[in-house]
C-alpha positions in Angstrom: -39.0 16.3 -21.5 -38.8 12.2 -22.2 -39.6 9.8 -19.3 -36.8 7.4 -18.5 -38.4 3.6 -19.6 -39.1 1.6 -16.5 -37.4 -1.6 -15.7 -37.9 -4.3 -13.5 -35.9 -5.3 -10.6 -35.7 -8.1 -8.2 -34.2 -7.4 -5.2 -33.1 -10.1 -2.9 -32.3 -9.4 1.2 -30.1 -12.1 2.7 -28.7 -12.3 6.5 -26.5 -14.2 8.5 -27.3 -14.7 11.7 -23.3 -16.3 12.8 -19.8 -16.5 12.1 -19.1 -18.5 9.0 -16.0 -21.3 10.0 -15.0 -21.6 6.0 -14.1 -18.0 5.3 -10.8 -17.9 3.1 -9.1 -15.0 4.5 -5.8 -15.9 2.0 -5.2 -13.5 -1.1 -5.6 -15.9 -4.4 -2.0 -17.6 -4.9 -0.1 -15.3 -6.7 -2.2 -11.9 -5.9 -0.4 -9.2 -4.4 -3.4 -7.2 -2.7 -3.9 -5.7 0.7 -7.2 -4.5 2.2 -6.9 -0.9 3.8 -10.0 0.6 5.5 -9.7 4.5 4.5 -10.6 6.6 7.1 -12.8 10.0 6.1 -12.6 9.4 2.4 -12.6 12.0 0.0 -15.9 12.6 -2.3 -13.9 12.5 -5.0 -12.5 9.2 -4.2 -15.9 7.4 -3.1 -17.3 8.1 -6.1 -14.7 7.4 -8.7 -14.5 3.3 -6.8 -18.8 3.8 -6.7 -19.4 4.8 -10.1 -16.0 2.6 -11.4 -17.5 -0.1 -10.1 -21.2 0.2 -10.2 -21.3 1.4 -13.7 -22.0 -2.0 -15.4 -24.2 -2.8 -12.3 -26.0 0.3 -12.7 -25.2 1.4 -9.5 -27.2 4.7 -9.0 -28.5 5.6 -5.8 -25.6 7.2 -4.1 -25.1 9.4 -7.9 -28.3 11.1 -7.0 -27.3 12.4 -3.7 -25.2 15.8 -3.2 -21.7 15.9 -1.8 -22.5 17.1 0.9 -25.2 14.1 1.7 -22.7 11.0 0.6 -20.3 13.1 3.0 -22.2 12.4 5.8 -22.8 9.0 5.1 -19.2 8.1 4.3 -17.3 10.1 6.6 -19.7 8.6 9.8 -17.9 6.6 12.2 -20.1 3.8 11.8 -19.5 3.2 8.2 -16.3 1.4 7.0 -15.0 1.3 3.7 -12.4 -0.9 2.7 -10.5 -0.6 -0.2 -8.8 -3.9 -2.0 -5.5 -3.2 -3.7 -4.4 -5.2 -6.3 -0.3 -4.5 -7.2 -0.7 -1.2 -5.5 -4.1 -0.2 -7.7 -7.2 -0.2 -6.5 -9.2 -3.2 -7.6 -12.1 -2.9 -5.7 -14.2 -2.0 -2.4 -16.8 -2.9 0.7 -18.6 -0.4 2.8 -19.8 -2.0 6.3 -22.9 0.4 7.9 -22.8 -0.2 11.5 -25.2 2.5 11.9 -27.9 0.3 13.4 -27.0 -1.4 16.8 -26.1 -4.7 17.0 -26.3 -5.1 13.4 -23.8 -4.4 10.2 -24.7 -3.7 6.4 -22.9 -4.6 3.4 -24.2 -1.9 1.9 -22.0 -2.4 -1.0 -18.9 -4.3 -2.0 -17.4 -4.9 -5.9 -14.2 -5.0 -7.9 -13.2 -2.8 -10.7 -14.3 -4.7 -14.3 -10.5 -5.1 -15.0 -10.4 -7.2 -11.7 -13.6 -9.8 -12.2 -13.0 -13.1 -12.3 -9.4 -13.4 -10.7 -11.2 -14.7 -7.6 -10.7 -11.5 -6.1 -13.9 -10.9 -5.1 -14.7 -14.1 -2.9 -11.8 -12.9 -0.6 -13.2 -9.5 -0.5 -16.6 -11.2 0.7 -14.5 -13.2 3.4 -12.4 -10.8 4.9 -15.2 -7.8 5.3 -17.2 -10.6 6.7 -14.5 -11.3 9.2 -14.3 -7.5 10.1 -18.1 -7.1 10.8 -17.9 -10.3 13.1 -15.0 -8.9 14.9 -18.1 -6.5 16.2 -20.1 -9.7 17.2 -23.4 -8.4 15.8 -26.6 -10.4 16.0 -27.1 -10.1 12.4 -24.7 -9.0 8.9 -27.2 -8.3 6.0 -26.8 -7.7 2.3 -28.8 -7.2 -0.3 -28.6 -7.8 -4.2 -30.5 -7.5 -7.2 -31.0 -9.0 -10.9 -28.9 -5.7 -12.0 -26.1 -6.8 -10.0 -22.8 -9.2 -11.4 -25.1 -12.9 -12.5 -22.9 -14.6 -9.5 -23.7 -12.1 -6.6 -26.6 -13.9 -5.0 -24.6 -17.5 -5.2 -21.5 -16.3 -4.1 -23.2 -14.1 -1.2 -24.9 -17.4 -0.5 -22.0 -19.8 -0.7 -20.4 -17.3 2.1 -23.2 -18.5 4.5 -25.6 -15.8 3.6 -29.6 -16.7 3.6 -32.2 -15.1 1.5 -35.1 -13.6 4.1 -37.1 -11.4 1.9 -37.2 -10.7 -1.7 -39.4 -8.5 -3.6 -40.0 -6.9 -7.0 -39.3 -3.0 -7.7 -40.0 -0.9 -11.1 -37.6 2.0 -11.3 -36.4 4.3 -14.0 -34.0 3.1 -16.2 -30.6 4.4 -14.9 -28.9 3.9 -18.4 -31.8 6.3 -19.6 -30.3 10.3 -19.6 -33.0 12.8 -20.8 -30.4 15.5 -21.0 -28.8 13.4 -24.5 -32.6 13.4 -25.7 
């Protein structure tokens, strides 16, 4: 058996401790998209937006747990997942976890590769921030990393978000599948 190679990772925890005033809730001129929260996903349909979307992020944490455990998580009523249509096809998605009290997660949010750089995504960032204050919690948190899209951590900032912690992980390679070995 091969050990996966070990990569670093910086990962960078930003809050916001209030309600932005400069969210753009309007699609991007000329975008035909609506935002639909989907109630009790499917498996099957979590995980084709997670993996679609975290793929070239290397999105891997939630690929590692059973059905049966990402059920429980998604299906909770304190986590919200909102799905961004784009011309009636999914483009991309953000989960809220309003788990703890008085505080929400973005625990993730991305588009589909076919949909980066049509500004989609900074009016995904405004209107699931808009949601989670509609709870008035004392604090929204994110987190990022140097694996995610090179833009996160500006655009998460330009939204009002403010780094509070950041630290340095080593983890196996995701990319790296001993099975192909």
């Amino acid at each position: 058996m091969t050990t996966a190679p070990q990569i670093e990772v910086t990962i960078s925890f930003l809050e916001m401790l209030e309600r932005p005033h400069n969210l753009n809730l309007h699609s991007p001129q000329g975008k035909k998209t609506s935002l639909i929260r989907a109630y009790k996903p499917t498996v099957s349909f979590y995980r084709y937006l997670y993996n679609t979307i975290g793929e070239p992020w290397l999105w891997w944490e939630r690929r590692t747990l059973s059905n049966d455990e990402l059920l429980q998580i998604i299906q909770d009523e304190n986590v919200e997942i909102y799905v961004l249509y784009y011309d009636g096809v999914p483009a991309g998605y953000a989960e809220l976890d309003r788990r703890t009290p008085k505080e929400i997660d973005l625990a993730y949010m991305g588009l589909i590769p076919d949909f980066i750089g049509q500004k989609l995504g900074p009016y995904l960032l405004s209107s699931v921030i808009d949601i989670a204050w509609s709870y008035e919690p004392k604090r929204l948190t994110v987190n990022t990393c140097s694996l995610d899209h090179p833009r996160a951590l500006s655009v998460y900032q330009k939204h009002g978000f403010n780094i509070y912690d950041r630290n340095i992980k080593i983890i196996d390679d995701p990319k790296f599948n001993d099975t192909t070995q």
